[in-house]
C-alpha positions as CSV (number, residue, x, y, z in Angstrom):
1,X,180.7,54.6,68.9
2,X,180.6,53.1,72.1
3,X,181.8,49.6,72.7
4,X,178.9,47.2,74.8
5,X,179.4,44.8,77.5
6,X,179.1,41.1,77.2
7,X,175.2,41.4,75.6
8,X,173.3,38.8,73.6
9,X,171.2,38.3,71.3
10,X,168.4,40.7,72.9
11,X,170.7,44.0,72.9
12,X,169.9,43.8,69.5
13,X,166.0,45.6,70.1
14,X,168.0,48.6,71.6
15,X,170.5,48.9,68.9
16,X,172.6,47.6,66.2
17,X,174.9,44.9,67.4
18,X,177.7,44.5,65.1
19,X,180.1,41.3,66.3
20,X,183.9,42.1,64.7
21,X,187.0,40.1,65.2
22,X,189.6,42.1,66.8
23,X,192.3,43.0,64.3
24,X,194.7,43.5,67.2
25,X,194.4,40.9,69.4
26,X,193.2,37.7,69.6
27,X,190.4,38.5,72.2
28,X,188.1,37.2,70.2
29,X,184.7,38.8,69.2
30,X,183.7,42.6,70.1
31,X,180.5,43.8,70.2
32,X,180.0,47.4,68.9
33,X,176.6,49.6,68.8
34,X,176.3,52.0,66.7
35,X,174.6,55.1,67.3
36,X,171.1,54.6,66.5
37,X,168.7,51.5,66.0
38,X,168.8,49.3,62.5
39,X,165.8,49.7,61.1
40,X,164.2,48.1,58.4
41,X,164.3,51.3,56.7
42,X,167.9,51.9,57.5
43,X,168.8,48.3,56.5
44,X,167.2,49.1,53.0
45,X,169.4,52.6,52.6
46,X,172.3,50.9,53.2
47,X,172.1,48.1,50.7
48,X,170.9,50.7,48.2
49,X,174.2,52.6,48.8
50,X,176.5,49.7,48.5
51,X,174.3,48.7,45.4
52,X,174.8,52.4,43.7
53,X,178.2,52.0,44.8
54,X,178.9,48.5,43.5
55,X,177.3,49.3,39.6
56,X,179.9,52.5,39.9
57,X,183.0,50.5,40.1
58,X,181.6,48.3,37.4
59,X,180.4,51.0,35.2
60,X,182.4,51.8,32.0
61,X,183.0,55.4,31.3
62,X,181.9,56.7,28.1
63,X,184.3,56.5,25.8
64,X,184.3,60.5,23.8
65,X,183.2,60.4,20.7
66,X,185.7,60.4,17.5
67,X,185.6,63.7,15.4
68,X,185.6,62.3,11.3
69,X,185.2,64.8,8.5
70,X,182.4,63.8,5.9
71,X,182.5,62.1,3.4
72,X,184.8,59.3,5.1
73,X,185.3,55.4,5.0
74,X,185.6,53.9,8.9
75,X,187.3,50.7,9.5
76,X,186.9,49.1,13.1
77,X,185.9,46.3,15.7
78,X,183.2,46.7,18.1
79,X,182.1,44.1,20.6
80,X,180.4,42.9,24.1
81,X,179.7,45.9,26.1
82,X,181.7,48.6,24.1
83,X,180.5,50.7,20.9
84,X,182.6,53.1,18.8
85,X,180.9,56.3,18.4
86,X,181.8,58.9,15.6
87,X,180.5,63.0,15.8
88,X,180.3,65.0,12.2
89,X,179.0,68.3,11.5
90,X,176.7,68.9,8.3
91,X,174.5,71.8,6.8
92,X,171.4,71.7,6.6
93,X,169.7,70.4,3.2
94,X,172.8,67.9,2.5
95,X,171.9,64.3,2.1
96,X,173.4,62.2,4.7
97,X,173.6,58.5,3.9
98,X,175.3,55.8,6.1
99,X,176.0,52.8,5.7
100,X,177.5,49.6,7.5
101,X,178.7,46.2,6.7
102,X,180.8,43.3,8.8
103,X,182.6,40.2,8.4
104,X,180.7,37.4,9.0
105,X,182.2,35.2,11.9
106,X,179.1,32.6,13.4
107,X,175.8,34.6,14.3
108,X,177.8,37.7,14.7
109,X,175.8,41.2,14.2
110,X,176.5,45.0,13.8
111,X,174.7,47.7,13.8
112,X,174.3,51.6,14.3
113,X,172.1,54.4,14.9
114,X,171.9,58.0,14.1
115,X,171.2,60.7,16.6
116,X,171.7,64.2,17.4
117,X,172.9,64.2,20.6
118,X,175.9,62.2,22.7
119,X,172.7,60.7,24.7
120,X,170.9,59.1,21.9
121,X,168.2,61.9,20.8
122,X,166.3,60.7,18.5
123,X,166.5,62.2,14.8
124,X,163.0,63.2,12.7
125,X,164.5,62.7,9.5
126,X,166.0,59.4,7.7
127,X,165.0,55.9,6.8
128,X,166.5,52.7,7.1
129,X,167.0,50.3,4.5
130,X,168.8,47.6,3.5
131,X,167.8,45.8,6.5
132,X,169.0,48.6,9.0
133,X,172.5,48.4,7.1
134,X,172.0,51.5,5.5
135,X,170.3,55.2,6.1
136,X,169.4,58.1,4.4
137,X,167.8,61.5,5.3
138,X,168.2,65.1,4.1
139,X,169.8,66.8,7.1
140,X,167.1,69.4,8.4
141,X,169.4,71.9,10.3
142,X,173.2,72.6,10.7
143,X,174.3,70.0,13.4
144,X,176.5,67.4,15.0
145,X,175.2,64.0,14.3
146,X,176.7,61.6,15.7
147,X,177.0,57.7,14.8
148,X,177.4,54.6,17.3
149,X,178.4,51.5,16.1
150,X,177.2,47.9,18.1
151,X,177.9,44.4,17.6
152,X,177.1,41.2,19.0
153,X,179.1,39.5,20.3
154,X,181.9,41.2,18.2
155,X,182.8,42.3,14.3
156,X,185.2,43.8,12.5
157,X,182.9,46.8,10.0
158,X,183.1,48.9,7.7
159,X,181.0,52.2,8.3
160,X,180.5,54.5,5.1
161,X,179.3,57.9,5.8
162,X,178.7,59.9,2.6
163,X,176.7,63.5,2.4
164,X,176.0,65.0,-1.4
């Protein structure tokens, strides 16, 4: 980096212009250019890094998933941006059934889904009933299924996971 002479406003068309206070003195204003000219297209790469940047330091890791032994009886809370999320193994041709309920606090909600993989695969077995509070399907193949429990905006549930 080099630093510029007194420039104005016009130094910017053959260059990025960057005006920093001095941390070490009290000179004032510096004018720095960088290396090569801002571009539009530069401009845009750069607020897409700080972007992917910003969501990283926001984003919650994924908690790992709890190992339960089937049959089993679950009691938790669950709310805002988190979910509890429970990994069983069972043999092909069981009968898997799952069920939820919640205490009932205002409009809360709760809910859960049944997948086959940590990323939310879809399952092509089950039905829902009950209003999605409960499920049923004859497991198709000797597997980890795993279980992730939502609410809105939070509840204490009960989760119910029963195989015959």
């Amino acid at each position: 980096m080099e630093v510029a002479g007194k420039g104005s406003v016009d130094d910017i068309r053959n260059g990025a212009i960057i005006v920093a206070t001095s941390l070490f003195d009290n000179t004032g204003s510096e004018r720095i250019r960088l290396p090569m000219p801002l571009t539009v297209i530069h401009s845009l790469r750069l607020v897409l890094i700080i972007g992917i940047v910003s969501l990283s330091a926001f984003a919650q890791p994924r908690a790992k998933p709890k190992r339960v032994h089937v049959p089993t009886t679950i009691r938790g809370l669950v709310g805002g941006e988190a979910n509890d999320t429970y990994v069983f193994r069972v043999r092909k041709g069981r009968q898997l059934t799952v069920e939820i309920s919640w205490k009932k606090e205002d409009d809360n909600t709760a809910s859960f889904s049944v997948t086959d993989s940590l990323d939310g695969g879809a399952i092509s077995f089950g039905k829902e009933s009950d209003g999605g509070r409960k499920w049923t399907g004859k497991v198709r193949k000797t597997h980890d299924y795993f279980i992730e429990v939502v609410a809105h905006p939070s509840a204490h549930y009960v989760l119910k996971i029963g195989i015959k």
